[in-house]
N, C-alpha and C positions, 0 to 999 in steps of 0.2 A: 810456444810462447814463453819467452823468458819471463824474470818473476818481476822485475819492473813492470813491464807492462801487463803483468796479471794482477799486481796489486793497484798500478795508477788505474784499472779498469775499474776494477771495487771500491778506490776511494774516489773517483771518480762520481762514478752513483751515489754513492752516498751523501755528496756533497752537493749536488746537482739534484737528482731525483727524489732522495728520499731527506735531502735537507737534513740531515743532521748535526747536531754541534756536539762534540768531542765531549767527554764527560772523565772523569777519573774515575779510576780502578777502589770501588768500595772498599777491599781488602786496604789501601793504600791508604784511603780517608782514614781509615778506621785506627790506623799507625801513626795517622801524624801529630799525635801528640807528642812522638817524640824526636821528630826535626824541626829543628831548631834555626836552618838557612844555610847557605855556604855553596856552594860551588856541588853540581850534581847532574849527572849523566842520565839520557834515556834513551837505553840501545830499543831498535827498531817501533820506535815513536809512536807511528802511524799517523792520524790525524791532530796528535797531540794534548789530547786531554788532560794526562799525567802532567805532563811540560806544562800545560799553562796552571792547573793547581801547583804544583810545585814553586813557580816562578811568584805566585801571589803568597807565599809563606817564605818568601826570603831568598830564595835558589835562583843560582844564575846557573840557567840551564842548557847546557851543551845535548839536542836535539838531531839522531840520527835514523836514518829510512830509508829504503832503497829507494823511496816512490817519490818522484820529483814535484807529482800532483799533490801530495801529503804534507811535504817539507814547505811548497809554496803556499797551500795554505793553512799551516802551523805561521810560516813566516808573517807573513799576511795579518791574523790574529796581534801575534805577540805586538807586532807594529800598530795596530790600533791601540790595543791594552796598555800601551808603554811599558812593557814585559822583556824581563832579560833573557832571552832567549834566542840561541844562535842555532839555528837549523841546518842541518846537513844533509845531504843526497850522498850516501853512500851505501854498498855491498858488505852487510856484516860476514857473509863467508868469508872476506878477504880481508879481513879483521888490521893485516898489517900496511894496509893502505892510509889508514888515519890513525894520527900522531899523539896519541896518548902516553901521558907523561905517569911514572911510577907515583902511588901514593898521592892522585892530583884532584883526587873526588872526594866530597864525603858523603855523595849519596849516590847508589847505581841501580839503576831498576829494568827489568827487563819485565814485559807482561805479553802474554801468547806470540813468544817467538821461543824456540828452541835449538841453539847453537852451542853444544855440550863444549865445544874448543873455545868458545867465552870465559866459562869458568875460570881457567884459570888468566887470563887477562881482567877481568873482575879482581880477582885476588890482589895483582897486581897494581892495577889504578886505582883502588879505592886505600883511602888514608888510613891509618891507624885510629881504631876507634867509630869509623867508617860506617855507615849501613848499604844495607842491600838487602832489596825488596824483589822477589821473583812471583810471577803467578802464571802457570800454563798449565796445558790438557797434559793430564797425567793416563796409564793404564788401569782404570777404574775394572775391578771388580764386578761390578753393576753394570756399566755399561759395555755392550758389545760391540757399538757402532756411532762413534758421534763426528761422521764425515771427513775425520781427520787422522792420516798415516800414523801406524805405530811410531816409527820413526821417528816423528813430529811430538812425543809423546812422553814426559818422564814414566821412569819404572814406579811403582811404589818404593817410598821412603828417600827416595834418590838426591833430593834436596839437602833430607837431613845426612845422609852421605855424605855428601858433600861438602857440605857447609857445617855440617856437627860440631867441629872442633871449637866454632865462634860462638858468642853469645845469640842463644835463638830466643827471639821475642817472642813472635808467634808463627806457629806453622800449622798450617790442616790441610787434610788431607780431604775433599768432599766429593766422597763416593756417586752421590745423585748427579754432580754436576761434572762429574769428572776432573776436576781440578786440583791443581796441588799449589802451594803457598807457601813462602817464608821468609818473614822479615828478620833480620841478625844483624847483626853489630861485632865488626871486625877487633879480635883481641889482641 
């Protein structure tokens, strides 16, 4: 099964069966005190949660997923809300299919997807001065098993690696929940 139709299967249910309405990333709430609107990117979306809090705090939000079920109902949403928010059906492996312009974002966020060949396209499209918000399953310590490929996985620290040399807002590391976090502001 490719991953389109392994994710439109999950947002599928979810949207049907278990009725859910898309929520933002608490780590994300808990930052935005300091975006301020503008023009802001969310690689592989999902059902859109982030996108439509974003969009209500000023962001015209460029919205991408591989899942055609997720994008139509993120689009869907925004379109009621009257929400600036342009959704896309795309293959973040194939990152140079969609037409991102250098220094075109001020805000990039990626949450439980992991595409290490991002980063540096992140670097790239986000503006000077810029933020970038990451949150995924990291290699927890504590946990041995949470359903989800090492691969799919940061190392510990690997964020601040990464991103170290910017200004880091906030970053943790939560051992219980496997998770790693970090919000920075492009210098």
């Amino acid at each position: 099964m490719n991953s389109r139709t392994k994710w439109n299967r999950k947002y599928n249910e979810r949207i049907t069966i278990k009725q859910e309405e898309p929520e933002a990333n608490d780590r994300l709430r808990g930052v935005s005190t300091s975006l301020k609107g503008g023009r802001a990117l969310d690689l592989a979306c999902g059902l859109g949660g982030n996108s439509l809090f974003l969009a209500k705090l000023n962001y015209a939000v460029d919205a991408i997923d591989v899942s055609d079920v997720a994008i139509d109902f993120l689009h869907d949403r925004a379109v009621h809300q009257q929400l600036p928010i342009n959704p896309l059906v795309s293959d973040l492996t194939d990152i140079s299919n969609i037409p991102l312009e250098k220094n075109s974002f001020d805000l990039v966020i990626i949450t439980y997807y992991l595409d290490r060949g991002l980063f540096p396209v992140v670097k790239s499209i986000l503006s000077d001065h810029g933020f970038f918000f990451m949150e995924t399953y990291y290699q927890s310590p504590r946990l041995d098993h949470q359903g989800v490929s090492n691969q799919y996985k940061l190392e510990p620290q690997e964020l601040l690696r990464e991103f170290g040399n910017w200004k880091v807002l906030f970053y943790e590391e939560n051992e219980e929940e496997g998770r790693q976090t970090i919000f920075c502001q492009k210098s």
